[in-house]
C-alpha positions in Angstrom: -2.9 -22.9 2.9 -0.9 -22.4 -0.6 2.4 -24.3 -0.9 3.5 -21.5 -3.0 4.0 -18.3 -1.5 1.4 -15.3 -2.0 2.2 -13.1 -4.6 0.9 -8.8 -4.0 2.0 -6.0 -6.3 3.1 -2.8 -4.6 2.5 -0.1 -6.6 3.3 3.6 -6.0 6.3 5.9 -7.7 8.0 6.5 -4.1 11.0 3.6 -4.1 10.9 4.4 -0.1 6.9 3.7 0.1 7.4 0.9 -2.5 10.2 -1.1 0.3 8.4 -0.5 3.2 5.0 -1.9 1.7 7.3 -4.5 0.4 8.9 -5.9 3.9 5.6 -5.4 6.1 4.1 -8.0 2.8 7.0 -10.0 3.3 6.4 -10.2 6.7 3.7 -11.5 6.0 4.3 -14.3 4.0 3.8 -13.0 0.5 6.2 -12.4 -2.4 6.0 -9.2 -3.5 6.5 -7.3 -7.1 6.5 -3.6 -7.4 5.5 -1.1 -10.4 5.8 2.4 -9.7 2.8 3.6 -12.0 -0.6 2.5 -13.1 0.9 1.1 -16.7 3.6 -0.4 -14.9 1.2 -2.3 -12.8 -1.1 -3.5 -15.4 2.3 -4.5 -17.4 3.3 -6.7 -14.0 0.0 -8.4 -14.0 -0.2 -9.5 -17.4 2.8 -10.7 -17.2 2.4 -12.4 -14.8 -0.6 -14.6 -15.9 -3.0 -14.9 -12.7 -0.2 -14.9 -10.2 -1.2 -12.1 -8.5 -3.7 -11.8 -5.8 -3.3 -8.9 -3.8 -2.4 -5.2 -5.0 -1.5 -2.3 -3.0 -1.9 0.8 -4.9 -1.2 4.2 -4.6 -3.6 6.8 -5.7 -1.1 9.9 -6.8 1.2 8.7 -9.5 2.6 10.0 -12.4 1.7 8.5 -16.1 -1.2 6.7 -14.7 -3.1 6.8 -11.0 -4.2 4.7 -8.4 -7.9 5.6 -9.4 -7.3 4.8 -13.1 -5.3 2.1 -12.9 -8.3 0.4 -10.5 -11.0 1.3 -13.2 -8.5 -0.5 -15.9 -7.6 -3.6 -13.6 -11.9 -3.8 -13.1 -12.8 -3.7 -16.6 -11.4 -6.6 -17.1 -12.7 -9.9 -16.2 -9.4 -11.6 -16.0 -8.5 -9.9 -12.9 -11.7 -10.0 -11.7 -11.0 -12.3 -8.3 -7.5 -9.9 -7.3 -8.3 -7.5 -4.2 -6.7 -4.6 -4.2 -6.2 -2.1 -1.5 -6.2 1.5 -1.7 -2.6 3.2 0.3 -3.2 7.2 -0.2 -2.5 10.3 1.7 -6.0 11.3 0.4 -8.0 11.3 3.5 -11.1 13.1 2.2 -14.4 10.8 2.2 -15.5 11.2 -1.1 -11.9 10.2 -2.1 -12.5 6.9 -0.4 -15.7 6.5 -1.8 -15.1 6.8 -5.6 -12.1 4.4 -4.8 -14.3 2.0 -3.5 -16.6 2.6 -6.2 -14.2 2.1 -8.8 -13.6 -1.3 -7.5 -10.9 -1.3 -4.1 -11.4 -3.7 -1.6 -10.2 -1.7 1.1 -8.6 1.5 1.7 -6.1 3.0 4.2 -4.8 6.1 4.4 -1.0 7.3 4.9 0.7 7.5 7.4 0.0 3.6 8.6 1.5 1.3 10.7 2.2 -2.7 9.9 -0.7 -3.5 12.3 -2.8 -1.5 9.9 -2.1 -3.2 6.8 -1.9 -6.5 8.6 -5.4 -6.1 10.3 -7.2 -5.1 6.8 -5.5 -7.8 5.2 -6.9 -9.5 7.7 -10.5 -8.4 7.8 -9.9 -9.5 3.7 -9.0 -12.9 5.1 -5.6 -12.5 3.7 -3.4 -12.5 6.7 -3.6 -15.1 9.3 
């Protein structure tokens, strides 16, 4: 295991979604950072230079989406090893499909519980 703590990026324009993801990360074991758009997000991880390993996006936000900020993050090689993980309220399966498609690792829908997020992470060997 890594003597540093994990770093994820919670990214969604609700403050009260943004805490929640926050503490079950925490939890955990991971330090978290938190962007409440797309552009805030890619700002985060270019900023901070590789740190980040695990992102937890929202799709519906203002300025830029879940969906376009994955196709962004993707299209570049630099960030090619972080997983990211799809939190939505869009349930429909061609939703989850051109999210995976566009690059997420995983995806779960809203509402969740911490035993959701913690078996994914998980399944993406990111949780013990």
């Amino acid at each position: 295991m890594q003597s540093s703590p994990m770093r994820a990026l919670v990214v969604d324009d609700s403050r009260s979604m943004r805490m929640i993801l926050a503490h079950i990360l925490g939890q955990l074991g991971y330090q978290v950072d938190q962007a409440g758009n797309g552009r805030q997000a890619l700002e985060v991880l270019d900023r901070e230079r590789n740190e980040i390993s695990l992102v937890l996006v929202d799709w519906n936000m203002p300025e830029m989406n879940g969906l376009d900020f994955l196709r962004a993050l993707r299209a570049n090689p630099r960030y090619a090893q972080v997983t990211v993980v799809m939190v939505t309220t869009e349930t429909q399966a061609s939703q989850m499909i051109a999210a995976l498609e566009a690059g997420a690792n995983e995806y779960i829908m809203k509402p969740f519980t911490p035993e959701v997020i913690s078996e994914k992470l998980r399944l993406l060997g990111l949780a013990a």
